[in-house]
C-alpha positions, 0 to 999 in steps of 0.5 A: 532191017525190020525193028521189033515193032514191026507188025511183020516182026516174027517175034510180034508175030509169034507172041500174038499168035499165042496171046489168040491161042492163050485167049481161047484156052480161057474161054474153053476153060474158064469162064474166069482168069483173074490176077490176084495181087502177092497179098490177095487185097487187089483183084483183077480179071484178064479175060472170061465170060464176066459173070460177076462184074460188069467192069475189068478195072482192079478191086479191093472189095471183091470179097465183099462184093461178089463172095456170098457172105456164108462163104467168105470166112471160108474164101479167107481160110483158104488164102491164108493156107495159101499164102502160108504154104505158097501153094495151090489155091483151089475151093468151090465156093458160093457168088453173088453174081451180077444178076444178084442170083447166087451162083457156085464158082471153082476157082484155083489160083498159082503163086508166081515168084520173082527172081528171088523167090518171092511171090509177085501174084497169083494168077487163077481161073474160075468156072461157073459150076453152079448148074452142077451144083445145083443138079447134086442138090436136087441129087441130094434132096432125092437121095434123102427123100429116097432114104426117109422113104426107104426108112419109112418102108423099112419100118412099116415090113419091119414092124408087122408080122407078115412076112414080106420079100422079092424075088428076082426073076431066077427065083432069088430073094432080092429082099426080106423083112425081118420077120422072114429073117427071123422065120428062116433064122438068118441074118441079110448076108446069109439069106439076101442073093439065095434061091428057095432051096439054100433058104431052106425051103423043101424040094417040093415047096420050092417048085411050087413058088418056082411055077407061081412065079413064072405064072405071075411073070407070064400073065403078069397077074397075082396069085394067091395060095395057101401052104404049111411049113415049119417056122424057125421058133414055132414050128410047124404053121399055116400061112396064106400068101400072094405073090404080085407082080413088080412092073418097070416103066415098059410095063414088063416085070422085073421081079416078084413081091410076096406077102405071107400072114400065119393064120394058124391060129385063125384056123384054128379059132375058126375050126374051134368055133365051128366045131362048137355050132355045130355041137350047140345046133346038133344038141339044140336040134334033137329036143326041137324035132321032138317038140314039133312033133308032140305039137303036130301030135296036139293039133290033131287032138280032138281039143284042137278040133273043136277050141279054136283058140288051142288050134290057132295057139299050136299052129302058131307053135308048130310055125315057130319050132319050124323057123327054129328048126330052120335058123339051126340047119342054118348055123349047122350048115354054116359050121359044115361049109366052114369046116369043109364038111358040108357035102352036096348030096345029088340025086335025080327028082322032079322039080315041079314036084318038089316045088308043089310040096314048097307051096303046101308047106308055105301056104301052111306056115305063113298064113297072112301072105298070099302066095302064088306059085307057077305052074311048071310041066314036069322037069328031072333035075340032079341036085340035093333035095334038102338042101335046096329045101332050105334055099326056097324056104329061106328066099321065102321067109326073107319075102315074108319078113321083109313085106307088108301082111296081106301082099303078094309073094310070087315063086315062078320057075321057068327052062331058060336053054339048058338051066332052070332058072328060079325066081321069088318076088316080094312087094316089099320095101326093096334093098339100097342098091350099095347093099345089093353086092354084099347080101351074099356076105358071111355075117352081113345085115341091112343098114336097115333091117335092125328091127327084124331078126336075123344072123346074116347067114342064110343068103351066105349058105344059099350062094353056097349051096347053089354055086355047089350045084353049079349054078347062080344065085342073084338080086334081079331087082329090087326097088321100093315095090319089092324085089327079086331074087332069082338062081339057077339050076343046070336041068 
């Protein structure tokens, strides 16, 4: 008969099978099993990955050896729970570990009686958590850098006056700031998930954003506009808005974020100063047509013809009322094209003609240049002979102003395929080549050319006037020796 401590024993047999079945629970479960005395003063670990100590043997210090000291008050809390209540120990705590990193520990311990009730020991496990802990840290400090940012946004659309939203790609809004909400005169709740229509907008104003998007989403481009609708508080107002695609990591778009400004009283202010150029430039301009006349009148005087000096003075007039003459169909223009008011007449007429009276008024006006203009064959072109006038005149007088007297300023026109291609050349002191991109600008002046009057309009109104005819108007170049300007006219 086999005794009991016989490897062969069954019962042997059976209790090391679950001692291996025991072990590889812990290790699957735990990297810790520990047994703590009915006190909690002494600790021992049975089995684990030991990532505290480097021994197996019982402690008594092991609050202060391996529980991170912020944490130990806690730990201490814990137990006495506990003990008091004998129940369940369990709490997530910090470790100082045997590497001497700071880890994160769950750990659980259950009380064990005796047969009278008592406890005997808490036997508990503990898993290594601190890769968990520390991957909802770095989820915590995303999420507030996430929120401050988000406040920080919120802010920034909160506190302008724009209107600022998203749409989703079924035409809803997914976002807006305050100013729309007060626009529409609705809260979040009642206007965030609603399309155009439930916000209140028209029938045909809600189709117009509904292409709009669908044009952004397919080309995946902005798109700019301008609409009048009416404003909760205000009323009726102008607002000049653009839509810009939002992108997702594929390069795709997912939604639709739009910006929209009132400019109502921008429109107005600028119709106001408008309005009032062109009543100064129509009021300036009549006594100045008469000036010039009476002064064309004196110089053909018998005085004039025989006192140099009266005939040098009212020539010297008669250029003056000339350039005045022009600075007003500058401003007059300026008004017009603002306005919408500036029509470009067109009508049939002979270039080379016209280009050959430019040079006989030119020739007159600036008398200490020399001027030279090319020979063309006759050519029919269609476009606004007045307003072409002032083009040729103003590229002129730029050349004037901007060269040395006595120099040379070359007017040449050339058949370049199916356009006239204009061209006026200067030996003059040049254009920096970071201003060449803004001469055509409303308002817009040389760093350089604070000494020579001007108002920064008349290369404005001249791209204006020839993109009106179809045409071009460029800086062909410019350096130290003078430069070209050139356009274009379709023959």
């Amino acid at each position: 008969m086999n005794s009991v401590n016989d490897d062969k024993h069954p019962n042997k047999k059976a209790i090391a099978a679950n001692e291996e079945r025991f072990r590889a629970l812990v290790n699957a479960t735990s990297d810790i099993v520990y047994i703590m005395s009915a006190d909690w003063r002494e600790m021992k670990q049975l089995e684990g990955r030991n990532f505290l100590a480097d021994t197996n043997e019982p402690l008594t210090d092991w609050i202060s050896k391996y529980i991170h000291p912020l944490d130990q008050d806690q730990v201490r809390t814990a137990i006495d729970d506990a003990k008091r209540e004998n129940k369940i120990f369990q709490l997530e705590h910090r470790v100082l570990r045997a590497d001497g990193s700071i880890g994160w520990i769950l750990s659980r311990a259950v009380p064990i009686f005796d047969d009278n009730g008592n406890v005997r020991e808490w036997f508990g496990a503990a898993s290594d958590i601190t890769e968990t802990k520390r991957a909802e840290e770095a989820l915590k400090l995303a999420k507030e850098i996430t929120e401050q940012q988000k406040r920080v946004y919120e802010t920034i659309a909160n506190s302008t006056p724009d209107l600022m939203y998203v749409f989703d790609l079924q035409y809803n809004f997914i976002y807006a700031n305050e100013a729309l909400l007060t626009m529409w005169g609705k809260s979040w709740d009642n206007a965030i998930g609603k399309g155009l229509l439930e916000n209140g907008y028209e029938p045909w104003h809600a189709e117009m954003h509904q292409r709009e998007i669908d044009h952004v989403r397919t080309t995946k481009t902005a798109i700019r506009g301008e609409v009048s609708f009416p404003h909760a508080l205000l009323g009726k107002r102008v607002y000049d808005y653009i839509f810009t695609p939002v992108l997702n990591d594929a390069g795709e778009v997912e939604a639709v974020a739009g910006t929209t400004r009132d400019i109502t009283d921008i429109k107005q202010n600028e119709q106001r100063k408008n309005d009032f150029i062109g009543m100064v430039s129509h009021e300036l301009k009549t006594p100045l047509t008469s000036l010039t006349a009476y002064l064309q009148l004196m110089e053909k005087s018998e005085p004039a013809k025989h006192d140099p000096m009266t005939k040098r003075i009212l020539e010297q007039s008669i250029k003056q009322s000339r350039r005045m003459t022009n600075m007003i169909n500058g401003f007059l223009n300026l008004a017009r094209l603002e306005s919408g008011k500036m029509f470009i007449e067109k009508g049939p007429f002979d270039f080379a003609t016209f280009l050959q009276e430019i040079a006989e008024e030119t020739r007159m006006l600036y008398t200490q240049h020399r001027f030279i203009f090319s020979d063309i064959a006759p050519v029919i072109i269609n476009g606004d002979m007045g307003k072409l006038t002032q083009v040729i005149n103003n590229l002129l007088g730029n050349a004037v102003k901007y060269s040395n007297i006595g120099s040379q300023i070359t007017t040449s026109a050339t058949i370049e395929g199916d356009q006239l291609k204009i061209s006026v050349s200067d030996e003059g002191t040049g254009i920096p080549q970071e201003e060449i991109s803004k001469l055509f600008d409303r308002f817009y002046r040389g760093q350089n050319n604070n000494l020579i009057a001007g108002f920064g309009i008349g290369l404005y109104v001249c791209r204006e006037i020839i993109e009106g005819h179809g045409g071009k108007i460029w800086v062909e170049q410019s350096t130290d020796q003078g430069s070209t300007f050139c356009f274009t006219l379709p023959v």
